[in-house]
C-alpha positions in Angstrom: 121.9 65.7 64.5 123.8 65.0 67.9 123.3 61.4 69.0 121.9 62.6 72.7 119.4 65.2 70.1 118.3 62.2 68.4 117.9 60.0 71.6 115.8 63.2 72.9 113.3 63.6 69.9 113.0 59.7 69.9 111.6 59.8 73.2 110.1 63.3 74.0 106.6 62.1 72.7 106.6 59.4 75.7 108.1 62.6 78.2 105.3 64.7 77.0 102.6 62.4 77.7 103.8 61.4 81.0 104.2 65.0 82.2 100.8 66.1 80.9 98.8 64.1 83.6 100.3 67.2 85.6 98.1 69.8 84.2 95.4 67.6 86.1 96.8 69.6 89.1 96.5 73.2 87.8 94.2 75.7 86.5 94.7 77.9 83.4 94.2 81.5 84.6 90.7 83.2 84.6 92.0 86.3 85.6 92.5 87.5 82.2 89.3 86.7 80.4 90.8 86.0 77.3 93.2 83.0 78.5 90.4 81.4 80.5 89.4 79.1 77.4 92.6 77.6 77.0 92.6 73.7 77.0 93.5 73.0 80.7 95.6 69.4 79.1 97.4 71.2 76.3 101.0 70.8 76.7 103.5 70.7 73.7 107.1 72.0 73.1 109.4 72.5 70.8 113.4 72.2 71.2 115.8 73.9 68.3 119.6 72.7 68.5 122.9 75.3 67.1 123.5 72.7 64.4 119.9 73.3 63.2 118.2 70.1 64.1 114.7 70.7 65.9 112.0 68.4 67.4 108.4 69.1 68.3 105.8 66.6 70.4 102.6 67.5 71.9 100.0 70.3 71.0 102.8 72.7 69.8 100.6 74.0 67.2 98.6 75.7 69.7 99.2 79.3 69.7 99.3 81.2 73.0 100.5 85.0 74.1 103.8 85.7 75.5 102.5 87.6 78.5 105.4 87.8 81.0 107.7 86.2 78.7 107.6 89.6 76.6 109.5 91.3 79.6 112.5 89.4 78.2 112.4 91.4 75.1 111.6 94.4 76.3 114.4 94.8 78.4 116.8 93.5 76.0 115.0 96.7 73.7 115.1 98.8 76.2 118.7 98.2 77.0 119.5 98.6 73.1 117.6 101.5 73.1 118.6 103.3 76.9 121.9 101.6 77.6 122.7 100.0 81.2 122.7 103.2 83.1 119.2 104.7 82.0 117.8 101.5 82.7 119.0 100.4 86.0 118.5 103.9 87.3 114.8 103.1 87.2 114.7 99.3 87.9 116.7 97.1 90.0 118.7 93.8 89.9 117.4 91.5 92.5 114.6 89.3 93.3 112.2 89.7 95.6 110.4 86.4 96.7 106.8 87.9 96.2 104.4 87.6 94.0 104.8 89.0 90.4 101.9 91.2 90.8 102.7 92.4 94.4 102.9 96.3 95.6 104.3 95.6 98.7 108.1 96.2 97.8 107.5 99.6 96.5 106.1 100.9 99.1 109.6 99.4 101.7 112.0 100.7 99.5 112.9 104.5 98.4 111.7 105.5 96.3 109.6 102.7 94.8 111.7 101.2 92.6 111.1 98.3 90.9 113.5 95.6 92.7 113.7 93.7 88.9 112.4 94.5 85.4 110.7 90.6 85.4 107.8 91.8 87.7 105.5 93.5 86.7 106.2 97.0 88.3 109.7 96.8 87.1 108.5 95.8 83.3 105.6 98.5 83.6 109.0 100.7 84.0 110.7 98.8 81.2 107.8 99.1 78.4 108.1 103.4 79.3 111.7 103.2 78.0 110.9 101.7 74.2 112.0 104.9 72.1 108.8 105.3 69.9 106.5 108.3 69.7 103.2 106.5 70.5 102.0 103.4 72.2 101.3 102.0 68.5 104.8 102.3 67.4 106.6 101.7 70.4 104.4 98.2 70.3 105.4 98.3 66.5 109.2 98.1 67.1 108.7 95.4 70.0 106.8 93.1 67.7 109.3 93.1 64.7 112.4 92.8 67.4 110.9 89.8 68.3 109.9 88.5 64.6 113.4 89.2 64.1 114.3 86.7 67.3 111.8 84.9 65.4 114.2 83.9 61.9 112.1 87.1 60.7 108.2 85.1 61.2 105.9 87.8 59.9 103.0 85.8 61.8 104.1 87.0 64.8 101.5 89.7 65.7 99.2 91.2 68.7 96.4 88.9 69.3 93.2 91.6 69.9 91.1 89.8 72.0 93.8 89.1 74.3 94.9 92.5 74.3 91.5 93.8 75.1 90.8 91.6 77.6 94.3 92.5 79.4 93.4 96.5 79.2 90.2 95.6 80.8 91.1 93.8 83.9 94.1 95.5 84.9 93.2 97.2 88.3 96.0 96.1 89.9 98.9 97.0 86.7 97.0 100.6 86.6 97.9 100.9 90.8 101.2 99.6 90.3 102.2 102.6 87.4 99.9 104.9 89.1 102.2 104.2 92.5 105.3 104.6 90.2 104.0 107.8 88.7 103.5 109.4 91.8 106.8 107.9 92.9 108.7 109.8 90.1 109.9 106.3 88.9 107.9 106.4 85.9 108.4 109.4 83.7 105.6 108.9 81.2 102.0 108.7 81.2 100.3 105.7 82.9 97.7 104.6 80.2 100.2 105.2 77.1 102.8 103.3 79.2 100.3 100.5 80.1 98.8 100.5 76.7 102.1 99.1 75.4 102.8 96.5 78.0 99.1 95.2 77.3 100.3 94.9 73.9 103.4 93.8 74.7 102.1 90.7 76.6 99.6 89.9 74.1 102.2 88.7 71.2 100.5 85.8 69.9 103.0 83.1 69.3 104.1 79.1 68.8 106.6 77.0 70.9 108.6 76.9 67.4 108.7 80.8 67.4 109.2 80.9 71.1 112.3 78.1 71.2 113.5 80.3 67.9 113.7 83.2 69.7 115.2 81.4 72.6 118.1 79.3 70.3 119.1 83.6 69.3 119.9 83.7 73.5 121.2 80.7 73.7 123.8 81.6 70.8 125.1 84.6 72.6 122.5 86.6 70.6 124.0 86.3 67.5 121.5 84.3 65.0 122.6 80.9 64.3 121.4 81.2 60.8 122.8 83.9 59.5 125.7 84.6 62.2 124.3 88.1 62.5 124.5 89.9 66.1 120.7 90.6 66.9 121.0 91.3 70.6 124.6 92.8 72.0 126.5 89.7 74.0 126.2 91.8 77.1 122.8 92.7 77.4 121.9 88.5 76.5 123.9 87.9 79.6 121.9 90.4 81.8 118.7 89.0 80.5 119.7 85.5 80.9 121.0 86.5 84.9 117.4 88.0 85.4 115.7 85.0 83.8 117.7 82.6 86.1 117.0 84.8 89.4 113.6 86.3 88.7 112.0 84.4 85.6 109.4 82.2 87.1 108.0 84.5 89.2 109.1 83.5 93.5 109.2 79.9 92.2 112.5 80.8 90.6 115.2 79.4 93.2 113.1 75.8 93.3 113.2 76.5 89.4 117.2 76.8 89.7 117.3 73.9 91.7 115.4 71.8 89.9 116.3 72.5 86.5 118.5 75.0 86.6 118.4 76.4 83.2 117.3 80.3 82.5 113.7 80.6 81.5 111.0 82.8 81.5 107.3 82.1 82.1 104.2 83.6 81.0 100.4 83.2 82.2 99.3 81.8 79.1 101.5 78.4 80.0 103.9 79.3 78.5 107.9 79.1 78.7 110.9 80.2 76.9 114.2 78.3 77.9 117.4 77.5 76.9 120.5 75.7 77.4 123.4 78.1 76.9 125.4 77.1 73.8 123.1 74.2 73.0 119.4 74.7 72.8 116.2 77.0 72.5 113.3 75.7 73.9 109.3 76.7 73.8 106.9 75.5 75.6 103.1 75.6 76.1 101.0 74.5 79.4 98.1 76.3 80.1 97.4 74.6 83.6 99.0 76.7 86.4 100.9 75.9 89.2 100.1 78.4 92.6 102.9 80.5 91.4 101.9 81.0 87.9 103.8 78.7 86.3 103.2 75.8 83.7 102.8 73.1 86.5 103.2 70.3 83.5 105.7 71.8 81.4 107.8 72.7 84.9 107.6 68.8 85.1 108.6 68.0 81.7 111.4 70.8 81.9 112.5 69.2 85.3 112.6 65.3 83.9 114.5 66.7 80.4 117.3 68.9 82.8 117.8 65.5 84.8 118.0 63.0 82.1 120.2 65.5 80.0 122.3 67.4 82.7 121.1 70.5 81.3 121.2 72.2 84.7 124.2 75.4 84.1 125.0 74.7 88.4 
């Protein structure tokens, strides 16, 4: 284990407890009924270093959905899938400084495109370019890809409540893909399309399986345990640029100051990050800041970057 690794895991017990008097500040989102029971003080993460050495602290048993973090794999799929041109012909490369849920870009731009495939529009966009005959297998394919992120974890799977309770509430998704429809931007079906990015978002996972899956894009996307390419080096590189510009929602250039690392965040609390070349990281908070992110685990992240000058600026 590298001495600063085994400095880290000596002291990220103490880090963790210090950062979760944050989630004091926050509220875990009610929006989606099921992730309105989540613990509003949980906060734990996991960290897995290249040379195989990991550390844990905090609740990071607890077992939360993807959500928004999903959209990392799913473009990575798509891209497999699609290649750079079919994708980027129906979703842009820049940020836009609204919310992650907003219309209001569509409707400035011609002809509604998506202006990144980390908001929802744009991943709404994304999930309709999975190659897969029906909504079941195209969700099929996105949950073994990420198993295989995963170190091949067959516990990964679609949590049903959650998944239910997202198909239910989604007013505002169902205008978005209805407005893209209509658009021409998206070419399938609304409610097959949306029925796979409600699945998609409700992966049920751990900070272990999430900094796993992170440790693959840290490595280039070759997987440091067997030195097999899982994700081309090209398409990593595109989804880390998007998860540095658009990953935590319009809190992403304080994110780049701050910590500077490329993550992605998800309603449930949680966060996938990484240090290029170095580390995966996983992280659950259920307490929300007002821009949707982990408001104690953006702490902890924020300490960790500083004392270990993860920042990549």
């Amino acid at each position: 284990m590298p001495t600063d690794f085994q400095q880290l895991a000596e002291r990220l017990p103490e880090w963790v407890e210090a950062s979760r008097a944050y989630a004091l500040k926050g509220r875990v989102a009610s929006y989606i009924p099921g992730l309105a029971h989540a613990p509003q003080q949980a906060l734990g993460i996991t960290l897995c270093h290249l040379s195989g050495a990991s550390v844990t602290a905090g609740d990071c048993g607890m077992r939360f959905t993807l959500q928004s973090i999903s959209k990392v794999f799913t473009l990575l799929l798509a891209l497999m899938d699609r290649g750079e041109q079919a994708v980027f012909e129906k979703v842009g490369m820049e940020p836009t400084g609204d919310d992650f849920n907003s219309m209001l870009k569509l409707e400035l731009v011609e002809p509604g495109k998506p202006f990144n495939p980390l908001i929802n529009a744009g991943a709404i966009v994304i999930s309709s370019l999975i190659e897969g005959r029906t909504p079941e297998e195209k969700a099929d394919r996105i949950v073994r890809f990420v198993r295989e992120l995963a170190g091949g974890d067959t516990s990964i799977g679609i949590n049903a409540d959650v998944y239910r309770s997202e198909a239910s509430t989604a007013n505002r998704n169902r205008s978005l893909a209805y407005f893209l429809k209509d658009n021409n931007v998206l070419d399938e079906e609304v409610e097959p399309t949306l029925d796979v990015y409600f699945r998609q978002c409700s992966i049920e996972t751990t900070c272990s399986q999430v900094a796993r899956m992170a440790l693959v894009l840290a490595n280039g996307g070759i997987d440091p345990a067997t030195g097999r390419e899982l994700v081309p080096r090209r398409y990593v590189r595109i989804a880390k640029s998007f998860m540095v510009t658009c990953g935590m929602y319009n809190a992403s250039g304080e994110f780049a100051i701050q910590v500077g690392i490329p993550a992605k965040s998800g309603v449930s609390g949680g966060i996938l990050a990484l240090v290029p070349g170095e580390l995966g990281i996983g992280l659950i908070g259920p307490a929300l800041n007002e821009k949707g992110n982990s408001i104690a685990g953006v702490h902890l992240l924020q300490q960790l970057s500083e004392r270990y000058d993860w920042s990549i600026f």
